[in-house]
Each structure stands twice: as C-alpha cells, then as structure tokens.
N, C-alpha and C positions, 0 to 999 in steps of 0.2 A: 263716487266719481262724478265731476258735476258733467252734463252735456257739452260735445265736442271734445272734449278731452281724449287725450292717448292715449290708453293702458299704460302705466310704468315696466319697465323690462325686471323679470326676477332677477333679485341681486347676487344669487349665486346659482352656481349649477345643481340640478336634483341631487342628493343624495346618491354614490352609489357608483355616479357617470365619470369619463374620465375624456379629456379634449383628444381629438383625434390628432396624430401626424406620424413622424416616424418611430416604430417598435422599438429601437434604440431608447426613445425618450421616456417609455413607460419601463424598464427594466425593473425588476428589486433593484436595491441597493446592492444587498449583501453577492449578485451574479459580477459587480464590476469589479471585486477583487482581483482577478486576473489580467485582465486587458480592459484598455476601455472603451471599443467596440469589436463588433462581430467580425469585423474585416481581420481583426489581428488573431482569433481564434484557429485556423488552418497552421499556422507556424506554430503551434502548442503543440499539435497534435501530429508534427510533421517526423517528429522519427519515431511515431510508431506504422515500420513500414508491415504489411501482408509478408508472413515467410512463403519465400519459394517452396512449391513441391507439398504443399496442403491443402487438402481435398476442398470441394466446393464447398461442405456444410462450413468446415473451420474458417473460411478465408469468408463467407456469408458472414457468421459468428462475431469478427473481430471486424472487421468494417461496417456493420452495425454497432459494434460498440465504441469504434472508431467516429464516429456519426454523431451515434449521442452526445459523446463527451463534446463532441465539436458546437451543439447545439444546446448543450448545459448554459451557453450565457441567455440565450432566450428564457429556454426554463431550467431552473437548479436542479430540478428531481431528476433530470436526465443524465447526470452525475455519476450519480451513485446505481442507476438502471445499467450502465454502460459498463460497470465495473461487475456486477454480477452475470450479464449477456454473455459475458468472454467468460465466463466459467462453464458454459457448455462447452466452448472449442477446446479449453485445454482437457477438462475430462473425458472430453471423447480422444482426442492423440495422445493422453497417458494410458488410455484403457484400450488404445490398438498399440503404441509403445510397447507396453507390459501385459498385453496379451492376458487381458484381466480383466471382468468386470465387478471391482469393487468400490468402495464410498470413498468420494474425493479424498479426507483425508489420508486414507491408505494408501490411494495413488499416489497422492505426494510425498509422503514418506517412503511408500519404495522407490521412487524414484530419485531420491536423494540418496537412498542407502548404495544405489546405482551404480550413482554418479552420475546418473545424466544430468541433473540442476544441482547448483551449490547450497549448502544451509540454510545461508544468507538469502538466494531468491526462494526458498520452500516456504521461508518462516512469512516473507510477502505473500505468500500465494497462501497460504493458512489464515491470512489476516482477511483477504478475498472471501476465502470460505468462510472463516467465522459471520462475518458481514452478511453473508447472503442467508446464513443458516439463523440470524437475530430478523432479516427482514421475514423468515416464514414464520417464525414464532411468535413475531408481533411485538419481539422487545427494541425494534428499530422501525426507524422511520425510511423513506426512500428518499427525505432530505438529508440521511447521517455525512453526506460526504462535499467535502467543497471541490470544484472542478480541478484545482491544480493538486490534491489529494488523490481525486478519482486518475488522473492523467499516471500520476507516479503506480500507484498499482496495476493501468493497466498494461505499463511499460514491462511490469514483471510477469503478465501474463505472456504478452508479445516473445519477451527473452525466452521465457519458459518455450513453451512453442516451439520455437526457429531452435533451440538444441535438441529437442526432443525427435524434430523430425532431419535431422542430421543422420547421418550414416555412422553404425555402431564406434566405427574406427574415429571418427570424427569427435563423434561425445564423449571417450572413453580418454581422449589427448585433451578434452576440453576439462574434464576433472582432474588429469592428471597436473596440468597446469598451476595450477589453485595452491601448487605446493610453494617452496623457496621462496626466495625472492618477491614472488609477486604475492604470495598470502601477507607479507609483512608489510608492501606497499599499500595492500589493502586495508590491513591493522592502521595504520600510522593516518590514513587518510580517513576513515572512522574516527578514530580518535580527534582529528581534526577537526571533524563536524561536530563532536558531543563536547566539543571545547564550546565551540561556538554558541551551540546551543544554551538556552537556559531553563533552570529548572522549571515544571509546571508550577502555574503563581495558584497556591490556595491548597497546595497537595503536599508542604514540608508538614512533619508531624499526623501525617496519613497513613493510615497501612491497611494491607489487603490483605485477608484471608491469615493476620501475624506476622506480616510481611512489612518493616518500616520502610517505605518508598527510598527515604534519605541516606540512610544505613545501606540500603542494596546499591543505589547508584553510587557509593562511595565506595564500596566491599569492590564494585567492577571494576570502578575507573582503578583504584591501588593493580588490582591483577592485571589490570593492562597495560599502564605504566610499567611494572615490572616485566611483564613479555617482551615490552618495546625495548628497554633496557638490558638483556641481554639473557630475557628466560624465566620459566617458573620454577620452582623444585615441587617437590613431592604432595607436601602441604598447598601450597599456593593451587595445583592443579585440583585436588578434592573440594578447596574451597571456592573455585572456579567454577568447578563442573555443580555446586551446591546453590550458587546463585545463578548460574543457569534454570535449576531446578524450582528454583522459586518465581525466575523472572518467566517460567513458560506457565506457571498455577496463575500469576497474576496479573499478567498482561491481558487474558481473555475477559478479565471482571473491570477492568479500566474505562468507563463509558463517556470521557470527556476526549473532544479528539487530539490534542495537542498533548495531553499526559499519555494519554496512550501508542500516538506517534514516538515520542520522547523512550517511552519505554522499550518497544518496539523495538529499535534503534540499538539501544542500550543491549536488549540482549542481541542481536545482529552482531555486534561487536564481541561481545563475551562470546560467541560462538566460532568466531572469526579466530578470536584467541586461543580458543581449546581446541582448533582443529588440529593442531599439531603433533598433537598429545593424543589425537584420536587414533593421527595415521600410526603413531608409535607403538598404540596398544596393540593394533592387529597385525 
C-alpha cells in the first residue's frame, strides 16, 4: 500500500454474518409456506379456541401449543414442538375422563370405543402419538412437521378436548349423531377431498410390509363408491374391514409426509365407511 493511501473496504462480508434489519427478512424459506408474514400468523391459529371448563394445567397445555405453532413462522421446529405439548393436555382429561391411568394409546381407543371421539378424530390423534413417540426414539426429527400440518393436528386435539370435557349426556348425543344422514354427508365430503387429492409422486409400484400402495387406494376408493351408491353387501364389508387392516399396519411405516397425509386420509374414509356396518354388528 503506497503512503497516504486508504485501506480498500473488504469486498464482502465475513463468512458466517448476516446484514441486520427486520427478522422477517432473515426467515428460511421453507417457514413462508403459509403466510407471508407474522402478522397474518394469529388468524391460522384463530379457531383453535381454549374449551370452557378445563382445568388450569390443560388450558396451560394448549395455549402453549397454541403459541408455538403461532411462532413456527420465526422458527419451524416450533411446529412440530407444539403438536406434541398438547399431548399432555389431552392425556391428562382422557385419563380423568376414563378414570384411568393407562398409555396414551389405550386412552384413545377406549375413548372411541366410548364414544366420546369419533374414529375419524382417534386415528388424528394416534398420528399425534405415533409422532411424538418417533421423536423419543430418535427416528424423527423436531422439524418432521410444516406449520399448516402441525395447525391441522392440533385442531384434533383442541376437538378431542372440548368433547371429552362435555357432560356424559352431552357426548353420548355427540356419538350418537355420527349416525344417518350426517355419516353419509361425511362419506361423500371425504370422498370429495381424496378426489382432489393426488396420488403421492414416486410411491406407484411401492409397497409396505406386502401391502401395494396402488392396489389398496383402489380396493378403498371401489368400497366407497359402492357405499355412496346405495351400500355394501356381505363381501364388500370383509373386504372393507381387510384394507382397513392393512391401511392401520402401514400407515405407521410411511415416513414421507404427504404419502403418509394421503394415506392417512384414505383410511379415515374407509373407516368413515365401515362404521355402519359396525353399529349393525352390535
């Protein structure tokens, strides 16, 4: 550098540093999926209301994971934290529910056998469990969930919740409901969405545990068609209740989220389908 000379200014910033201004501007990418700032985050999260008439720890519980999820656009891992948080609240109001202290799954299967939650939100709330029960054994990560994913699951805790702590008479006309009329509107508007939907890309010609992915969502969609249409017979209902059987072995081993959403789904409906034939048997 000859004498009197300037120093020249580094041409770039260290390694490593990042320009200051508003946290908006530094986000990941993959957090603006949803909205595309933090201002619009509260209306995502806005009908997941606190149910009336639940104790401090649960309404703690779910406003904490009410929270998180809200602050999933800052950081993503708060997502998938928020969807596990709410699994204290509801296993503590199934296990004063049912007057029981057994392992979450039990809880929610007796609580379906109930009737106080429908199939359809059990099979959500097992998806919960399985999740949380892959992040202690290390076969998941605490980024497995995108914030409009985590939101939809913790809607089924919230619903779970607010029926559980309903008065017997109350929950007992909430199952009974589930029947007629409204089980079919419920069929026919499933069916609507797995129209919509499309097949997971990279999973035709895949099978789980002997299970061909293609062959199962085919084998459904036919028995559901035919229920919509005016019923199954005898056959139709074993072979029903048989891809039921397959699609609960292999939705738990599905570790792509959108194949496993998909499938998910798919049996939610086949369940939706067979209920009628459940109430018939008892």
């Amino acid at each position: 550098m000859r004498s009197g000379s300037t120093p020249s200014q580094p041409r770039c910033r260290q390694r490593g540093t990042r320009p200051a201004g508003n946290p908006t501007e530094r986000l990941r990418p993959r957090a603006r999926h949803l909205v595309l700032d933090y201002a619009a985050m509260p209306a995502q999260v806005a009908d997941l209301v606190l149910p009336s008439g639940a104790s401090m720890y649960v309404m703690s519980a779910l406003e904490t994971s009410r929270e998180l999820v809200r602050h999933s656009y800052y950081r993503y891992e708060f997502a998938t934290v928020a969807v596990t948080h709410s699994l204290f609240a509801l296993e503590h109001v199934l296990a004063e529910r049912l007057a029981t202290n057994e392992p979450l799954p039990v809880l929610i299967e007796r609580a379906t056998d109930a009737g106080l939650i429908t199939a359809e939100l059990a099979i959500e709330l097992d998806r919960s469990r399985l999740l949380r029960d892959k992040l202690t054994q290390g076969a998941e990560s605490s980024a497995a969930l995108r914030p409009i994913r985590a939101i939809a699951m913790l809607r089924a805790v919230f619903d779970a919740v607010s029926l559980l702590l309903r008065p017997p008479a109350a929950a007992g006309a909430t199952a009974a409901d589930l029947g007629g009329s409204q089980l079919e509107d419920g069929l026919a508007r499933l069916w609507e969405d797995h129209l919509r939907a499309l097949f997971p890309d990279g999973f035709r010609g895949v099978d789980f545990d002997g299970v061909d992915l293609v062959l199962l969502d085919a084998e459904v969609a036919g028995f559901v068609q035919r229920e919509l249409k005016g019923g199954l017979d005898g056959t139709d209902i074993a072979g029903l209740w048989g891809c039921i059987a397959d699609l609960d072995k292999i939705v738990p081993l599905i570790n792509e989220e959108y194949c496993a959403s998909y499938f998910a789904h798919l049996r939610t409906m086949a369940h939706v389908a067979a209920a009628p034939y459940v109430a018939n048997a008892t």
